[in-house]
C-alpha positions as a Markdown table, in Angstrom:
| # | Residue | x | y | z |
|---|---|---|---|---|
| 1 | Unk | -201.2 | 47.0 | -95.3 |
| 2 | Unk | -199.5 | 43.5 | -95.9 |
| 3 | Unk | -196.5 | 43.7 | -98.0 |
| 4 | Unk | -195.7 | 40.9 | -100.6 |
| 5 | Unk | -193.0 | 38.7 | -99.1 |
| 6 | Unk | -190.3 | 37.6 | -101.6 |
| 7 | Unk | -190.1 | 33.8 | -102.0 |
| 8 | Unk | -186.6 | 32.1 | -100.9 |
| 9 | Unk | -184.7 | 31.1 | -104.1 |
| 10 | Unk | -182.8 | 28.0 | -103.9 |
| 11 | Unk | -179.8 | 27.2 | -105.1 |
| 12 | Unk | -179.1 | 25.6 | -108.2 |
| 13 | Unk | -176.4 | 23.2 | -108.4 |
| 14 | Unk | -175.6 | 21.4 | -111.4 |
| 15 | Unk | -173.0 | 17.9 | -111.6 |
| 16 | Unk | -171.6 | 17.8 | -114.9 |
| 17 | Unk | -169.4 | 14.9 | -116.1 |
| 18 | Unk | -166.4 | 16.5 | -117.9 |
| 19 | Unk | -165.4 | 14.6 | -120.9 |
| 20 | Unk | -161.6 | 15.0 | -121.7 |
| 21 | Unk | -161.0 | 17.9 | -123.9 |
| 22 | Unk | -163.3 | 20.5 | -122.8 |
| 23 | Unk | -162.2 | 23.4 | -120.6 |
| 24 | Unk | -163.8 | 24.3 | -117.6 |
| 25 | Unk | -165.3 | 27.5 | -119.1 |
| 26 | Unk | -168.1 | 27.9 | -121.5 |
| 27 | Unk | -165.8 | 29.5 | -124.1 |
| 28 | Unk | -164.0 | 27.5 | -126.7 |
| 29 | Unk | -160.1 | 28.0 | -126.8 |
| 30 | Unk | -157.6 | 26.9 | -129.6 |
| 31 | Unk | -158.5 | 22.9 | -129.8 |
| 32 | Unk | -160.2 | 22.7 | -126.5 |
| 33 | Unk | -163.7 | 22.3 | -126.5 |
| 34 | Unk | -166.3 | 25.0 | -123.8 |
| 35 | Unk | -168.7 | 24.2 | -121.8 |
| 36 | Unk | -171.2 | 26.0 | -123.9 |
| 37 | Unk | -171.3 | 22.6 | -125.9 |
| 38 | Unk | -173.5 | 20.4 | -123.1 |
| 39 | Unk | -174.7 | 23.5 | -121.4 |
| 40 | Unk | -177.5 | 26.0 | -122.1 |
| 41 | Unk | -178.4 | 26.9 | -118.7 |
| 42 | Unk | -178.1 | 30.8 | -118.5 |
| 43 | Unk | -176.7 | 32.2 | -115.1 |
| 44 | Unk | -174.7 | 29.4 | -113.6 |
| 45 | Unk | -171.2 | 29.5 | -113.0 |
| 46 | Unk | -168.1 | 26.9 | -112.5 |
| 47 | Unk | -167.3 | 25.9 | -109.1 |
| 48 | Unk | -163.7 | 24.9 | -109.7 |
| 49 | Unk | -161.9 | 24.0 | -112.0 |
| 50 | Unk | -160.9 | 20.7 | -113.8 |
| 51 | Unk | -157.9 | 20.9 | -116.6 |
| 52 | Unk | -158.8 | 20.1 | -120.0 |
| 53 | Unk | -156.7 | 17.0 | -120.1 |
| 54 | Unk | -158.2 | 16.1 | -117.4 |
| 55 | Unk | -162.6 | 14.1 | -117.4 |
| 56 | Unk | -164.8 | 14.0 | -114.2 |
| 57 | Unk | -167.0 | 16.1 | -111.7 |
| 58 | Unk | -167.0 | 19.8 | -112.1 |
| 59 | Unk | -169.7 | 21.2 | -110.5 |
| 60 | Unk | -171.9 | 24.4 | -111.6 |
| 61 | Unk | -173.6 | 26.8 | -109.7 |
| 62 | Unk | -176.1 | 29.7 | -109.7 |
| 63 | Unk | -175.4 | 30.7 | -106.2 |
| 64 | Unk | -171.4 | 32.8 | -105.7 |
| 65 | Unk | -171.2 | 31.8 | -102.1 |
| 66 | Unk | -172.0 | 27.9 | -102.7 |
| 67 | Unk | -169.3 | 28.6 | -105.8 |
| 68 | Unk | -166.9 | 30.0 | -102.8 |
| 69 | Unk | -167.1 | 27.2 | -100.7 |
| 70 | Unk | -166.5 | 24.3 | -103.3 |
| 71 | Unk | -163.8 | 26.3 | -105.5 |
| 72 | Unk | -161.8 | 28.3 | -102.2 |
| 73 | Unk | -159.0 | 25.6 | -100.5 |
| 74 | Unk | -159.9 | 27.2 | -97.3 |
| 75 | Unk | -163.1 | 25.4 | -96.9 |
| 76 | Unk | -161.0 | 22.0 | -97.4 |
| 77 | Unk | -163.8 | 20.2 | -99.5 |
| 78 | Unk | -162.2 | 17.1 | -100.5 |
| 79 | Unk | -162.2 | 16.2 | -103.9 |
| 80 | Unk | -161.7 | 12.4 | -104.9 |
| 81 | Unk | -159.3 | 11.5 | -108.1 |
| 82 | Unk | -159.4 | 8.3 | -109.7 |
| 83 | Unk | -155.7 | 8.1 | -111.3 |
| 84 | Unk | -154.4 | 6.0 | -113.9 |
| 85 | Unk | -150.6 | 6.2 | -113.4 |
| 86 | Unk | -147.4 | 4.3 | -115.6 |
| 87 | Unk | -146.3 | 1.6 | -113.4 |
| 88 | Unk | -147.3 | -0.3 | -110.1 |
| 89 | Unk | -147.2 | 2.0 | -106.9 |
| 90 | Unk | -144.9 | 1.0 | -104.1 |
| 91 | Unk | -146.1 | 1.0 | -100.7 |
| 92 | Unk | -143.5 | 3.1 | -99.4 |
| 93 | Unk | -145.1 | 5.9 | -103.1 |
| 94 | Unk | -148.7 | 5.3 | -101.1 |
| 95 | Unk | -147.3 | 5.8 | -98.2 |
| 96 | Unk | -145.6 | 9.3 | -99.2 |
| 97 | Unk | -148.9 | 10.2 | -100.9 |
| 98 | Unk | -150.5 | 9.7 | -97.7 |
| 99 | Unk | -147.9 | 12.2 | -95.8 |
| 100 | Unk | -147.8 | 14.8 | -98.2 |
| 101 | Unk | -144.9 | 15.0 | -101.1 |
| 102 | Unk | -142.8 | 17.8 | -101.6 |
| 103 | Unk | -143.7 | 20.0 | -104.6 |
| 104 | Unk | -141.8 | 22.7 | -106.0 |
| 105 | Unk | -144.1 | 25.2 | -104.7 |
| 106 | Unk | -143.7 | 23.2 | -101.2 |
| 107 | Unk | -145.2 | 20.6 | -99.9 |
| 108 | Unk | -148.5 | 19.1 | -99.7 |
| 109 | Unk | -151.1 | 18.6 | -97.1 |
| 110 | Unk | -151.6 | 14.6 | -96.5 |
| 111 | Unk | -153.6 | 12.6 | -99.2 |
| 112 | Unk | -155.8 | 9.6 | -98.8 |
| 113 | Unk | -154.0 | 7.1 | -101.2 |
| 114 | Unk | -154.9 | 3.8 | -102.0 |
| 115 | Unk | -154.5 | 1.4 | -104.9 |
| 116 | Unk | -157.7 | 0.6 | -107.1 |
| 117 | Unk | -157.6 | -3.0 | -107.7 |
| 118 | Unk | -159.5 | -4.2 | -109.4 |
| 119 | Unk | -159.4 | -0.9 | -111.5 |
| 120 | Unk | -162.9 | 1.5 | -111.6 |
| 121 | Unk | -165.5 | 0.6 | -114.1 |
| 122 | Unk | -164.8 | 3.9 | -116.5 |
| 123 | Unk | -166.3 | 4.7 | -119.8 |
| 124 | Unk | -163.4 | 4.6 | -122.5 |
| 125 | Unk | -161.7 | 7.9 | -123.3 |
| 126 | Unk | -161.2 | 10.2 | -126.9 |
| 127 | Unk | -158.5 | 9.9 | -127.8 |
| 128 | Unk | -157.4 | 6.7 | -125.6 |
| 129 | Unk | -154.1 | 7.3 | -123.3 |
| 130 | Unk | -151.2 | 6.3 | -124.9 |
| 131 | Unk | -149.9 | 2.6 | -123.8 |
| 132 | Unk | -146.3 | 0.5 | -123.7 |
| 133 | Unk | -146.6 | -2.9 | -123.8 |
| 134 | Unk | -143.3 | -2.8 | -121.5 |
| 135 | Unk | -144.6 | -0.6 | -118.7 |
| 136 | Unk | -147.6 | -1.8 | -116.1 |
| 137 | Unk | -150.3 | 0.4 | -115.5 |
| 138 | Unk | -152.3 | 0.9 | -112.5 |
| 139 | Unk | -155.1 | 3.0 | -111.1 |
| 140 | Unk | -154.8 | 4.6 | -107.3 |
| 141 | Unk | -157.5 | 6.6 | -105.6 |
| 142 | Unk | -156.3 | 10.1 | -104.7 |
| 143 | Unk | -158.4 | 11.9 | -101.9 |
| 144 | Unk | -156.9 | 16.1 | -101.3 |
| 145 | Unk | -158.2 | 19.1 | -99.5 |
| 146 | Unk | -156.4 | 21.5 | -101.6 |
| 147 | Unk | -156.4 | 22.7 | -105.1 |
| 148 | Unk | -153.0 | 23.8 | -106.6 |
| 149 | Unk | -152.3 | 23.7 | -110.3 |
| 150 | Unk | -152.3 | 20.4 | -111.8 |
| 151 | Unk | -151.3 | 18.9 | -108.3 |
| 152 | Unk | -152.5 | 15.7 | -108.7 |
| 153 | Unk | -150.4 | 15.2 | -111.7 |
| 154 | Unk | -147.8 | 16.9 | -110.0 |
| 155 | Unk | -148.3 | 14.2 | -106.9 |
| 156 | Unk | -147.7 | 11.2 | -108.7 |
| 157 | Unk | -145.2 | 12.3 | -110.5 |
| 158 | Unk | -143.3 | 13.0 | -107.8 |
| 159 | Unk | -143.8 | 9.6 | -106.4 |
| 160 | Unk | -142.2 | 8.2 | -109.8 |
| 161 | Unk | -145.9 | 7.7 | -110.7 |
| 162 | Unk | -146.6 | 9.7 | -114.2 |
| 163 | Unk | -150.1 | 10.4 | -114.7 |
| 164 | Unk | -151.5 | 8.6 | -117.9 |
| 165 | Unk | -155.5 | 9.1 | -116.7 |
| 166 | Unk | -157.3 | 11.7 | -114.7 |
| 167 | Unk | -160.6 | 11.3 | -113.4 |
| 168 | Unk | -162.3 | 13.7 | -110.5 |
| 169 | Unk | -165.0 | 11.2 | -109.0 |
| 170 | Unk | -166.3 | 13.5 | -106.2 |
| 171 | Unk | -166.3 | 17.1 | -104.7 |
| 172 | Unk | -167.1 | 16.7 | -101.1 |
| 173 | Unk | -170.5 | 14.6 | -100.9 |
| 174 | Unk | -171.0 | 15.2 | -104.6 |
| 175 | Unk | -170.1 | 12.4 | -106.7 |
| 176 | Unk | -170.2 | 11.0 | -110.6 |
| 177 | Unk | -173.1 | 8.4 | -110.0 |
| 178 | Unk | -175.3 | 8.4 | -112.7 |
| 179 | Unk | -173.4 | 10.5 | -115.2 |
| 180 | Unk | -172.0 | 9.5 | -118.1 |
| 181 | Unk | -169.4 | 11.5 | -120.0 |
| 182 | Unk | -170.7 | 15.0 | -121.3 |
| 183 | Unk | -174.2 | 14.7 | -119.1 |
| 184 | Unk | -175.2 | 16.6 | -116.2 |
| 185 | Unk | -177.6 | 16.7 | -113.5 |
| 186 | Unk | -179.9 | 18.7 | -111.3 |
């Protein structure tokens, strides 16, 4: 007697351009936005997680062990940051990027770095970043394999670099082409 033979289920995976503002949850919290606003797509899950304060990739899926391997730092999945920072990066502040800075939860593993010039071709942000006519901006490229809190921000500072912009442009081979802010993707 021939048994029915379950079908494989694939996975779903879901690229979502965060717009600043919303959490990476689908609940609401004080002034911060949820997910639940731009996604109505029962059963899928965050892969990460992306400050509100901070736009870009977050990825979604319905599948806990593709969740593990994007969200878990031992996997190393590299996640690409554009960054638009007060002031004009030294190459000796790239170069210390690119070797790892010292945090105050201890150092971190070595960063791509590189200066965006010209800067990426990004939609406008609500509200816009506050600006000083007196103080240069610029926008660096920020490639890390690990995912401590707010470390990004917590890079450039470091590197006398504050953080005025954060974008996350890709997770691993998964990137922001074609989305435009609060859109997602199959």
């Amino acid at each position: 007697m021939n048994q029915p033979t379950s079908q494989p289920t694939s996975s779903r995976l879901i690229r979502f351009n965060k717009p600043y503002g919303v959490l990476s949850q689908f609940t609401p919290e004080g002034r911060w936005r949820g997910l639940k606003d731009f996604i109505d797509i029962p059963g899928v899950y965050v892969a990460g997680r992306l400050d509100a304060d901070s736009e870009g990739l977050l990825l979604l899926t319905d599948d806990g062990k593709l969740q593990a391997h994007i969200a878990d730092p031992r996997f190393k999945m590299e996640k690409v940051y554009w960054v638009q920072v007060e002031g004009v990066p030294t190459d000796a502040a790239l170069e210390a990027l690119r070797n790892g800075v010292q945090l105050n939860d201890g150092p971190t593993r070595p960063a791509r770095a590189r200066l965006l010039d010209p800067p990426p071709a990004v939609w406008n942000r609500e509200p816009p970043i506050r600006e000083r006519k007196s103080i240069p901006t610029a926008w660096l490229e920020l490639a890390i394999s690990e995912g401590r809190n707010r470390q990004v921000r917590r890079m450039t500072a470091a590197v006398g670099l504050p953080t005025l912009r954060l974008i996350r442009a890709a997770i691993g081979p998964h990137t922001l082409d074609g989305l435009a802010p609060g859109t997602w993707l199959d």
